[in-house]
C-alpha positions as CSV (number, residue, x, y, z in Angstrom):
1,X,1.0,-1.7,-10.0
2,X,1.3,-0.1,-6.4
3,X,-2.4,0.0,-4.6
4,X,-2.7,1.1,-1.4
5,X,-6.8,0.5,-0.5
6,X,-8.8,-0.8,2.8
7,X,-9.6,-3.8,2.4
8,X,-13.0,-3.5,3.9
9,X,-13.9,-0.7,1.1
10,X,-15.1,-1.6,-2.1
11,X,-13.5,0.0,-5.1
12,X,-15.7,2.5,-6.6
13,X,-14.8,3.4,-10.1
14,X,-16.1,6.7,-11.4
15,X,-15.9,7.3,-15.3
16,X,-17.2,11.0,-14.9
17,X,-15.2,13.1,-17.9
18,X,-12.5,15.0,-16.5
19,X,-13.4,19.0,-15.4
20,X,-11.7,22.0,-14.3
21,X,-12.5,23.3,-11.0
22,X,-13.5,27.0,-12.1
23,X,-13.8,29.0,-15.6
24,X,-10.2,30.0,-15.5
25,X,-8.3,28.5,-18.7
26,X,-5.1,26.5,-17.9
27,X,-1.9,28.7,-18.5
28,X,0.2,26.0,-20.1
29,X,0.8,25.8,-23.8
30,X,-0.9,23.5,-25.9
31,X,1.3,20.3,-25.7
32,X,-0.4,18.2,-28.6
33,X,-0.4,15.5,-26.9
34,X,-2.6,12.3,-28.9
35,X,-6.2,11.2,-28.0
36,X,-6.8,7.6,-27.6
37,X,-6.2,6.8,-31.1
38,X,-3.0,6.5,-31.9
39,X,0.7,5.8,-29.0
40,X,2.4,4.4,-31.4
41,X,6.5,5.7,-30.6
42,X,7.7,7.5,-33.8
43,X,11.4,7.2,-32.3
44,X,13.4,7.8,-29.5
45,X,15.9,10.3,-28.1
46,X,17.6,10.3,-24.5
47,X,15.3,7.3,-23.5
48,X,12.0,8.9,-23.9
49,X,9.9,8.9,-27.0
50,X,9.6,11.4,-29.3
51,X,6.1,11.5,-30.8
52,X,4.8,12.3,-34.8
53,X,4.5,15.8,-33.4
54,X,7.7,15.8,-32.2
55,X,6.9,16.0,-28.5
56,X,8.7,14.1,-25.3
57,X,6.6,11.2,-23.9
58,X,6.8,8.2,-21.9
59,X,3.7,5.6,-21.3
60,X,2.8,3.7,-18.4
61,X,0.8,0.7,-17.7
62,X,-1.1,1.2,-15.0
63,X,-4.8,-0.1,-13.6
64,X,-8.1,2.3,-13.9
65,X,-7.5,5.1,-12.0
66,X,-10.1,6.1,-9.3
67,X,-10.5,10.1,-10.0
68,X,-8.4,13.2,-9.0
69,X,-9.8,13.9,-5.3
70,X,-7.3,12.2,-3.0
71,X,-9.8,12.7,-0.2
72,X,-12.2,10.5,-1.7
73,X,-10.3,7.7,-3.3
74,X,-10.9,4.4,-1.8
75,X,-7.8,2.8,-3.5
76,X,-5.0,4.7,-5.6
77,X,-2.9,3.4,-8.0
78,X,1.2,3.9,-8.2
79,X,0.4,6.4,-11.2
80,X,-1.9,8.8,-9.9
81,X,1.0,9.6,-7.8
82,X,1.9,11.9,-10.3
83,X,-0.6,14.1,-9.9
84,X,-1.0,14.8,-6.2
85,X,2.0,15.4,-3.9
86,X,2.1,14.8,-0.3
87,X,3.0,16.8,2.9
88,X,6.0,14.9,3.3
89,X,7.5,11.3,2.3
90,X,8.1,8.4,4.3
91,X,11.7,7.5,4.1
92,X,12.1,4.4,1.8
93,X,15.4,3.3,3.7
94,X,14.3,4.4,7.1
95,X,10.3,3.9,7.9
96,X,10.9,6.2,11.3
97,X,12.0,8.6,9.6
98,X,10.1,11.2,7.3
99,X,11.7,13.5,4.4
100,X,10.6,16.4,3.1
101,X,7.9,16.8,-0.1
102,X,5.6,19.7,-0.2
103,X,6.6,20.9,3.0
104,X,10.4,22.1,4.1
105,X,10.3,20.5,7.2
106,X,7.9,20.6,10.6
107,X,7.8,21.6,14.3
108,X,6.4,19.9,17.2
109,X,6.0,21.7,20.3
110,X,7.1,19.9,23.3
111,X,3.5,18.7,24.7
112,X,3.2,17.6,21.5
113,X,0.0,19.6,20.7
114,X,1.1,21.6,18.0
115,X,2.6,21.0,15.1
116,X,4.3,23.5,12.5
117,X,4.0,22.6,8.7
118,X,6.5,24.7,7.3
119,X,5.5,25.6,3.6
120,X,7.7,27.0,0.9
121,X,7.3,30.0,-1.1
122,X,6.8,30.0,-4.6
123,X,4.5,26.8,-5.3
124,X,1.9,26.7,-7.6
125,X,-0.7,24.6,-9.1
126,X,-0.8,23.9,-12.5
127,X,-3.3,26.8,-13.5
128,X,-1.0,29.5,-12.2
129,X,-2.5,30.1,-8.9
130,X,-0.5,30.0,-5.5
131,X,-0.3,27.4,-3.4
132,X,-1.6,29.2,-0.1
133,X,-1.8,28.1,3.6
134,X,-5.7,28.6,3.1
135,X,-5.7,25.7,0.3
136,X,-3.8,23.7,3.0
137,X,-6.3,24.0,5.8
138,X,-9.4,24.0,3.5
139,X,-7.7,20.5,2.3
140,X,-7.4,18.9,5.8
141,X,-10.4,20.6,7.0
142,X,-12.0,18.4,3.4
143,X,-10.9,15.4,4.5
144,X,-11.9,15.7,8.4
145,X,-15.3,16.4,7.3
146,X,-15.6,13.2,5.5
147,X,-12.6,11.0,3.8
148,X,-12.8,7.6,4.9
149,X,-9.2,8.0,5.6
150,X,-10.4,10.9,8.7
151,X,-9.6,9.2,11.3
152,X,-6.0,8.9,10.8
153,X,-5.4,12.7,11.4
154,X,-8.7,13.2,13.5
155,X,-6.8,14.9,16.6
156,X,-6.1,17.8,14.8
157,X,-8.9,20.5,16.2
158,X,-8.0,22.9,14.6
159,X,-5.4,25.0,12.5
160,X,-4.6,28.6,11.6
161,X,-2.4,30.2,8.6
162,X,1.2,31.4,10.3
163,X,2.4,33.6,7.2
164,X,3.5,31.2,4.5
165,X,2.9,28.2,7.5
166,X,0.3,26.2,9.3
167,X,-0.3,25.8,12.4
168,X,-2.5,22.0,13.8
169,X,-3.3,22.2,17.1
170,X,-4.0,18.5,18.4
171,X,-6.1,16.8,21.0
172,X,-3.5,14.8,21.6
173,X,0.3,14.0,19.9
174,X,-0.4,10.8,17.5
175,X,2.5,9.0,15.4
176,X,-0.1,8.1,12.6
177,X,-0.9,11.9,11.9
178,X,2.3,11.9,10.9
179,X,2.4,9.0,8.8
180,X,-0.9,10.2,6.8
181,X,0.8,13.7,6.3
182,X,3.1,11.2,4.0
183,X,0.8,8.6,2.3
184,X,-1.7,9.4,-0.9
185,X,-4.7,10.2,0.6
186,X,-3.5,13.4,2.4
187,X,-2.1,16.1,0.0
188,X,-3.5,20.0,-1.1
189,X,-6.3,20.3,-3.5
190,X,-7.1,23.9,-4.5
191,X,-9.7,26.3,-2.2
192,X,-11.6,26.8,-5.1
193,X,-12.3,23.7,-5.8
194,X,-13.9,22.7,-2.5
195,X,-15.5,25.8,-2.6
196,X,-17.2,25.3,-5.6
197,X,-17.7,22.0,-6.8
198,X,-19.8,18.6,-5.5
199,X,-18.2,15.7,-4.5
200,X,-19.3,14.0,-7.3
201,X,-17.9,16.9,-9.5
202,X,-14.7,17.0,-7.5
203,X,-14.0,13.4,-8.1
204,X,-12.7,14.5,-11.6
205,X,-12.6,17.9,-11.5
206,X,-10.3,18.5,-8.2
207,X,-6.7,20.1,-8.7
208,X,-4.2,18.9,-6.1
209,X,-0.9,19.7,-6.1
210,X,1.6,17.8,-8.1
211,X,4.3,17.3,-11.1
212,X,1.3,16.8,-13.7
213,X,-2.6,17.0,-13.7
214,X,-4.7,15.2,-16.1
215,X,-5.6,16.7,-19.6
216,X,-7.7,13.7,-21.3
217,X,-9.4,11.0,-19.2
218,X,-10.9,8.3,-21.7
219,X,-12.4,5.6,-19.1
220,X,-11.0,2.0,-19.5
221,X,-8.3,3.2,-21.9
222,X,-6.2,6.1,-21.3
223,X,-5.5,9.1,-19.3
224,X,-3.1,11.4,-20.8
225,X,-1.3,13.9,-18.3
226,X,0.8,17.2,-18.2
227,X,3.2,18.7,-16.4
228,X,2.9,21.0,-14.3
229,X,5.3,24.2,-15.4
230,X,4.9,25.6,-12.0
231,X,5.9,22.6,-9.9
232,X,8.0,22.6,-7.2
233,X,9.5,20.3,-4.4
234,X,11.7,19.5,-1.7
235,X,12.3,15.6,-1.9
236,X,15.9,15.1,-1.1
237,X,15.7,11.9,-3.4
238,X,15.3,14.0,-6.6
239,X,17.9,16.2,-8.4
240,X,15.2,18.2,-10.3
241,X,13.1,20.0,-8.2
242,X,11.2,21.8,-10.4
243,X,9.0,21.3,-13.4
244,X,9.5,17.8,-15.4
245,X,10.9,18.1,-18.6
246,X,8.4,16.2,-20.4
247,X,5.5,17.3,-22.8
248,X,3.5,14.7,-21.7
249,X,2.4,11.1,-19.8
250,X,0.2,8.4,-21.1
251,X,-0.9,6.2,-18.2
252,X,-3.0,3.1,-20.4
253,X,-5.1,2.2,-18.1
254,X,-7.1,-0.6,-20.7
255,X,-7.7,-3.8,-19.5
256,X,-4.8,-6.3,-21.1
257,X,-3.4,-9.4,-20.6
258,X,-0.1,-10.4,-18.9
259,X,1.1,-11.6,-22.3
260,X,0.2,-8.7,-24.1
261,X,1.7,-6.0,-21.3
262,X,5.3,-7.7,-21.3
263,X,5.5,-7.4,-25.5
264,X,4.0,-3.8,-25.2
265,X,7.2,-3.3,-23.2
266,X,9.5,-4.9,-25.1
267,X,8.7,-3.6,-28.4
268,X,9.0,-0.5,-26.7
269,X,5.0,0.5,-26.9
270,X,5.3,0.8,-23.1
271,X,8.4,2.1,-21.2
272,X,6.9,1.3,-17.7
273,X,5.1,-1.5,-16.3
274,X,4.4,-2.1,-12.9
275,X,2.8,-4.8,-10.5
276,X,4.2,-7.7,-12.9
277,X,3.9,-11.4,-11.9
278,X,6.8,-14.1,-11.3
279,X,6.1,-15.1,-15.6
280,X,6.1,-11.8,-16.5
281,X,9.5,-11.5,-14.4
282,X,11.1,-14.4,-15.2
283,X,10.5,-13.8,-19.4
284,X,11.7,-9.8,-19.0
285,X,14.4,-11.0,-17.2
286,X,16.0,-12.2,-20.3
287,X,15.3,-9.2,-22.4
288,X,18.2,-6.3,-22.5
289,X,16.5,-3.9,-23.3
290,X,14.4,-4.4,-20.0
291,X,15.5,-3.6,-16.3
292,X,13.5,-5.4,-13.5
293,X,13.4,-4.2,-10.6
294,X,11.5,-5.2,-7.1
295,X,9.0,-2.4,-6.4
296,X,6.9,-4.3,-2.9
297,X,5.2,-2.1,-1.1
298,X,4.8,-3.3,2.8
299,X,2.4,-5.9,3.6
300,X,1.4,-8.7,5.7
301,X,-0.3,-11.6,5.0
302,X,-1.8,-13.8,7.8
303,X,-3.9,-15.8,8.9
304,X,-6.6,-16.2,11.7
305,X,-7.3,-19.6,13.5
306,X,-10.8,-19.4,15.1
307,X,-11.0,-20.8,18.4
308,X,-14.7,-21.8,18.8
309,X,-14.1,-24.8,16.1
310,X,-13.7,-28.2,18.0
311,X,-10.2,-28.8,17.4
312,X,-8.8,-25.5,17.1
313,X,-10.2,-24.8,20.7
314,X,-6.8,-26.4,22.4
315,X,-4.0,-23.7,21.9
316,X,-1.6,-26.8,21.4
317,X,-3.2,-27.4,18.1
318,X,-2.7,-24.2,17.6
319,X,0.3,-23.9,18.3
320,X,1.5,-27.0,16.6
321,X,0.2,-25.9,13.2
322,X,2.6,-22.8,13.5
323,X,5.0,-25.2,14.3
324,X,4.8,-27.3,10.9
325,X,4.6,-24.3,8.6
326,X,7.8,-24.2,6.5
327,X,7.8,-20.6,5.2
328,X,10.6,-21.4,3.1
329,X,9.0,-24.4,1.1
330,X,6.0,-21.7,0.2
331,X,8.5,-19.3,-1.0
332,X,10.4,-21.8,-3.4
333,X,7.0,-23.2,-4.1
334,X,5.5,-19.6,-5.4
335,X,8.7,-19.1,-7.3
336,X,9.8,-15.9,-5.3
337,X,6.8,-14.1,-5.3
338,X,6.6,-14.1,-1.9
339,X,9.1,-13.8,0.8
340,X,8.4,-15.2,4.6
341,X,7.2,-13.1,7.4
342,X,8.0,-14.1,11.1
343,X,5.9,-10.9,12.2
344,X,2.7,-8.8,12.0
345,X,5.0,-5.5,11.9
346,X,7.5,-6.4,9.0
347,X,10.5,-4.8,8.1
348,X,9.6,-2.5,5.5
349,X,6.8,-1.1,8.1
350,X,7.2,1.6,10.7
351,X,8.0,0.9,14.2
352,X,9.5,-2.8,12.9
353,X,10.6,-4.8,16.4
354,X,13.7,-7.0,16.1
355,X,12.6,-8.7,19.1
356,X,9.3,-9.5,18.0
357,X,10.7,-11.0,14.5
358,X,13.3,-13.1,16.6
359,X,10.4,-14.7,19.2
360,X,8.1,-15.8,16.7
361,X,10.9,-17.4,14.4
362,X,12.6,-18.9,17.2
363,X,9.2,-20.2,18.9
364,X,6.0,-20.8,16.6
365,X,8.3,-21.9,13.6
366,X,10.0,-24.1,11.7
367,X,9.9,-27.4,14.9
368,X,7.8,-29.7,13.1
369,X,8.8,-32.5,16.1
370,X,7.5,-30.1,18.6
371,X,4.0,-29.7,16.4
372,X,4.4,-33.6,16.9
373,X,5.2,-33.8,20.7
374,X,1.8,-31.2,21.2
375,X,-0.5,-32.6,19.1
376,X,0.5,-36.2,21.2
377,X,0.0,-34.1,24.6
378,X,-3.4,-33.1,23.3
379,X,-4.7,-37.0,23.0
380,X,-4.6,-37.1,19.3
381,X,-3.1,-40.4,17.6
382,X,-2.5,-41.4,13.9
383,X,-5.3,-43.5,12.2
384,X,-5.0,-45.8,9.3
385,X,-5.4,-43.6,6.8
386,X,-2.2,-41.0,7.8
387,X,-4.9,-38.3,9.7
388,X,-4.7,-37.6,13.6
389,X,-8.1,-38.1,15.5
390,X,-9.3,-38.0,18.9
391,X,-12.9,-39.7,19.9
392,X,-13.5,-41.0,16.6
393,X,-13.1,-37.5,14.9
394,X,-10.0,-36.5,12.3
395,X,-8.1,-33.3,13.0
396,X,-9.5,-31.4,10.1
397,X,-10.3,-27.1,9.2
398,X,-10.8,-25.8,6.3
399,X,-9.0,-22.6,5.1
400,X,-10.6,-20.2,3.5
401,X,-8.2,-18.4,0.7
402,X,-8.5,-16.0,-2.1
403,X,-9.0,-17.3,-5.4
404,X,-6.3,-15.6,-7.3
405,X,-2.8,-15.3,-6.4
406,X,-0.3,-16.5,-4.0
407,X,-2.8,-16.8,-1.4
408,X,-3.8,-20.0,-3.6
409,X,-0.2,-21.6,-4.2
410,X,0.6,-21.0,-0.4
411,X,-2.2,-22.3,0.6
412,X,-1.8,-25.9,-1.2
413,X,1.6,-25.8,0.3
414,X,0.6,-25.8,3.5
415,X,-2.3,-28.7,2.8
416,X,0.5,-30.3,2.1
417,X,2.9,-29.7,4.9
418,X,0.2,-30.1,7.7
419,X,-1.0,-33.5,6.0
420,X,2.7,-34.6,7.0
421,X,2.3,-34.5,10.4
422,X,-1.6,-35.3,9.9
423,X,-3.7,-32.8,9.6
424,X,-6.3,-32.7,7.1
425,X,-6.7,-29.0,5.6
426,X,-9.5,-28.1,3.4
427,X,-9.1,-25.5,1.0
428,X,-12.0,-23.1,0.0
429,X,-11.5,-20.4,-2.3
430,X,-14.0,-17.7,-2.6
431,X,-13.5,-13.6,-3.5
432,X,-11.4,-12.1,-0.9
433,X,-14.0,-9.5,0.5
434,X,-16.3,-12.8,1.2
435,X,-13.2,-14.0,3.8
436,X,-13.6,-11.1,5.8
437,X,-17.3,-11.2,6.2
438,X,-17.2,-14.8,6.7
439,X,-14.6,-14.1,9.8
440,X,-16.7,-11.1,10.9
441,X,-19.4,-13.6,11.2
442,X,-17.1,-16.2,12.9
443,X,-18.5,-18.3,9.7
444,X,-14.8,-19.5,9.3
445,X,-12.3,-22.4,10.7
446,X,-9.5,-20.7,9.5
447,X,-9.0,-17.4,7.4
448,X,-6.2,-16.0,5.1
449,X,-5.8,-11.9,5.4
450,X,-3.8,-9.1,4.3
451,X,-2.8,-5.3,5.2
452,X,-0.9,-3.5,2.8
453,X,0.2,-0.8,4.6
454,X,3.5,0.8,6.1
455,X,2.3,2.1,9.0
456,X,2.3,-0.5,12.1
457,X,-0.7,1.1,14.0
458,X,-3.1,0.9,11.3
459,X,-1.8,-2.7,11.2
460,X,-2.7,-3.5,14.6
461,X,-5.9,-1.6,14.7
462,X,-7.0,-3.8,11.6
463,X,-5.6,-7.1,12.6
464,X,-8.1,-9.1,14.4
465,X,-11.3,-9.6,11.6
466,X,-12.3,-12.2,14.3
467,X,-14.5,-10.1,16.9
468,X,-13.9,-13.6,19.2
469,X,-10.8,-13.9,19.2
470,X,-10.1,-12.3,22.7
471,X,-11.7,-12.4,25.9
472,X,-13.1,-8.5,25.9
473,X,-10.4,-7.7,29.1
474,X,-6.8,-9.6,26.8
475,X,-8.0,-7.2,24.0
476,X,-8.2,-4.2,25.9
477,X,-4.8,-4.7,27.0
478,X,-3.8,-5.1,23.6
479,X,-5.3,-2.1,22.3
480,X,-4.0,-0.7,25.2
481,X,-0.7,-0.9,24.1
482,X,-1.7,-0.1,20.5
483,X,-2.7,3.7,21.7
484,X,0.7,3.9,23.5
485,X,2.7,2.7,20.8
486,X,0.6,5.6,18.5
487,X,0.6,8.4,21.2
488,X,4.5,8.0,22.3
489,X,6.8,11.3,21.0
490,X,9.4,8.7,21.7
491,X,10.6,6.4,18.7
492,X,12.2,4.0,20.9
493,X,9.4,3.6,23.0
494,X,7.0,3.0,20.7
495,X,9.3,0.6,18.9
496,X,9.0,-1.4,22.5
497,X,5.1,-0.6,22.7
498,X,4.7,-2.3,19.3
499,X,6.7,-5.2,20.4
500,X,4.5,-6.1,23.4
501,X,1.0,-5.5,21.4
502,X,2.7,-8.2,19.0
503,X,3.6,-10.8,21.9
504,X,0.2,-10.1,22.9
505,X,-1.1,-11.5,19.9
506,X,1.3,-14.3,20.0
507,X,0.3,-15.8,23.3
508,X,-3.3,-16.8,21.7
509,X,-2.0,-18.8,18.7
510,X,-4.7,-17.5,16.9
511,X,-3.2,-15.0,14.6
512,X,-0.6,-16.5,12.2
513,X,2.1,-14.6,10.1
514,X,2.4,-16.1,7.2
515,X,4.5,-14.3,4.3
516,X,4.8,-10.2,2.4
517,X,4.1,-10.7,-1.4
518,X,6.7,-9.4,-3.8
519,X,6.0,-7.2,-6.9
520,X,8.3,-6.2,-9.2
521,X,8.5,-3.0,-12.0
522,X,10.3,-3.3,-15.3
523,X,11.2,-0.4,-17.6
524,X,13.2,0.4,-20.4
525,X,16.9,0.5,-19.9
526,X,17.1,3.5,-22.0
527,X,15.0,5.7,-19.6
528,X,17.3,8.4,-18.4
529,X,16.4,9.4,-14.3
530,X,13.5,7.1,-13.5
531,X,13.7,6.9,-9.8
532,X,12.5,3.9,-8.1
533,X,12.3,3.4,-4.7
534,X,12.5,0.1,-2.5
535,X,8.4,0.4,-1.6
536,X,7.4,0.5,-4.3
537,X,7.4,4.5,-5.5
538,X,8.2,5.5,-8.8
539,X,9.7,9.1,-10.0
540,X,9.8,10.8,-13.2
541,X,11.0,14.3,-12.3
542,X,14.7,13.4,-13.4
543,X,13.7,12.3,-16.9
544,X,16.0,14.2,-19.1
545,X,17.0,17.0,-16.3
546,X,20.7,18.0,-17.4
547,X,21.1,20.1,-14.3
């Protein structure tokens, strides 16, 4: 499954029941849509199932959902998508380029200190009420006041209504306000709402604006969703743009087993299932009733080198241990489940730099004799038993990993490949939020991290765990170049800002590239309209739409 979290947040998961927001009853018609007893598929018609009542459903497999308040939500899962749209959506073929969602389109004045969001008439959330410019600023207003997600948007000042439009008047003109006007955790929950309810209340209770809400929540089981028969949108990727011509969704959100997910899905119990491993791909693979599909959504993994530990102080050790890493061997070794990365910004990520790709790949990669040739120049020889030492002492780290996951496979590969040219690698694998603290602490030789994001600033802002891993002046010209790349109105400049922040990190040899990890989705072939995007984005609202 899709998750887009910090990685410095714990999950929280709330089990509150589900609420409405006020005393007004829901307008829709009774759907009869099951309780948690019984998804068993009666039989199918036009690739959705058709229930013992007779009613239109498809079920997902999906992890525990986190609540309905995007503001709030420290992780969100690929289905919850469904029931909060955002402003706008960031191009899956194009990551510099935004297309339109709940919005038309927008304006930027040209100080860049003003921004337009230019709403469209008609929307409405699923209880009948309009979708008003005053929802829309009491949303953003919601999530400057407190989201942990803020500070991504936190130079708007302030806004206004502009007849059906809003108006954000900025401090100054950022490229990640944009970006968060496109991602999950930015999107319109209803005035009321806000107005009314706790935080604790809202965490089930909220209404946002999307293609379904949630009728049934029954924690570590099921959540049962319906549409929305007032929905409307503007993506250019979907043919319906109105409501979706379902009766309902079941998202099982239960705890099961890899073995047990893939023969849900085959049998047919299960029509979606995403976030599947390399077994669970290679086995669906050879079912035809199944299509597999890649799903990734961007990411970086990498690794940090700390440069206080008595070997890892000389940058040509550094350096050399770039060298030796054969990103191609951990991608055969991990069976396709991850693909190599020759940069911090990759290619599914906004503000991607050819140039900074090219230099790493062509100079801190893949030259195991230069590794060799530095590793000489630093006074290290080969002992007896295959290691390199200098004084007495073996060239030896240990490397923290996670203990689940590629991380572990990729890390045994590269034991492996750095004990050819003799380096002795230690492997410890502890829970990944221990990794960071332990490089927060500069408790750490070496560290394995990740960002799973598509936006390069947030990338570069959340890069170095290591608090020592620059003299205070190199990292101010780093982040330097950061706030230009995230301030520029001009695409190709910031494409070129992002490109020297990278080299900047490149010159240390202390923060390592390493590898994007690949998820796939699988669904039934017989699903009529599921749209599925390259990143990882999943839409229903062609399901059965005859239009």
């Amino acid at each position: 499954m899709k998750r887009i979290m910090a990685l410095l947040m714990g999950i929280i998961m709330l089990v509150s029941a589900f609420a409405g927001c006020s005393n007004t009853s829901p307008t829709p018609a009774d759907t009869d849509a099951p309780s948690s007893g019984d998804n068993t598929p009666a039989n199918t018609n036009g690739g959705v199932t058709i229930d013992e009542n007779g009613k239109r459903t498809i079920t997902i497999y999906d992890s525990e959902w986190l609540g309905t308040n995007l503001y709030r939500c420290t992780g969100w899962y690929g289905s919850q998508d469904l029931i909060a749209d955002t402003f706008f959506l960031m191009d899956p073929d194009d990551r510099n380029n935004v297309l339109p969602r709940i919005c038309e389109g927008y304006e930027i004045s040209e100080d860049g200190l003003t921004m337009k969001l230019i709403m469209s008439e008609g929307m409405k959330f699923y209880d009948g009420t309009d979708v008003t410019p005053e929802d829309v600023i009491a949303s953003i207003q919601y999530g400057l006041d407190g989201s942990d997600w803020g500070y991504g948007y936190s130079n708007i000042e302030s806004m206004e209504a502009d007849g059906k439009d809003v108006i954000l008047h900025l401090s100054t003109y950022r490229t990640d306000l944009m970006h968060f006007l496109c991602t999950c955790f930015m999107g319109i929950i209803k005035k009321d709402c806000l107005d009314t309810m706790t935080d604790d209340e809202l965490q089930w209770g909220a209404i946002p604006y999307g293609a379904f809400y949630v009728d049934e929540y029954i924690p570590g089981d099921r959540i049962i969703l319906k549409p929305n028969p007032y929905y409307k949108t503007n993506l250019p990727l979907l043919k319906n743009k109105g409501p979706v011509d379902l009766d309902y969704i079941t998202v099982i959100v239960a705890d099961t087993e890899a073995f047990t997910q893939t023969t849900m899905l085959a049998n047919g119990e299960v029509d979606v299932l995403s976030g599947i491993n390399m077994e669970q791909h290679a086995e669906l693979q050879s079912i035809d009733s199944v299509i597999t599909l890649e799903n990734s959504y961007p990411n970086i993994e990498y690794f940090e080198l700390n440069q206080d530990h008595k070997d890892l102080q000389d940058i040509n050790v550094r350096k050399a241990i770039m060298l030796a890493l054969d990103r191609d061997a951990m991608e055969e070794m991990c069976n396709g489940a991850m693909k190599p990365a020759y940069s911090m910004i990759t290619e599914g990520m906004q503000f991607f730099s050819e140039k900074a790709e090219a230099y790493f790949k062509d100079n801190l990669s893949n030259n195991v004799e230069e590794a060799k040739r530095l590793l000489a120049e630093a006074g290290y020889t080969m002992n007896g038993e295959g290691y390199l030492e200098k004084d007495g002492s073996v060239l030896e780290f240990t490397f923290l990993t996670r203990s689940s996951g590629t991380a572990v496979t990729v890390a045994q590969e590269m034991q492996l490949q750095l004990q050819e040219i003799g380096i002795k690698m230690n492997i410890e694998t502890i829970d990944w939020n221990y990794i960071y603290e332990r490089m927060a602490d500069d408790d750490y030789d070496a560290g394995i991290a990740v960002l799973e994001w598509a936006e390069a600033i947030l990338v570069l802002n959340y890069a170095y765990y290591d608090p020592n891993t620059k003299s205070d002046a190199d990292m101010q010209v780093y982040k330097d170049l950061v706030e230009k790349a995230a301030t520029s109105s001009d695409m190709d400049q910031a494409v070129e800002y992002v490109y020297e922040a990278q080299m900047e990190m490149f010159k240390d040899c202390a923060i390592v590239p390493l590898y994007s990890d690949v998820s796939y989705c699988a669904y039934r072939n017989d699903i009529n309209g599921l749209v599925v995007c390259g990143d990882g984005t999943l839409f229903y609202n062609d399901i059965n739409y005859a239009g």
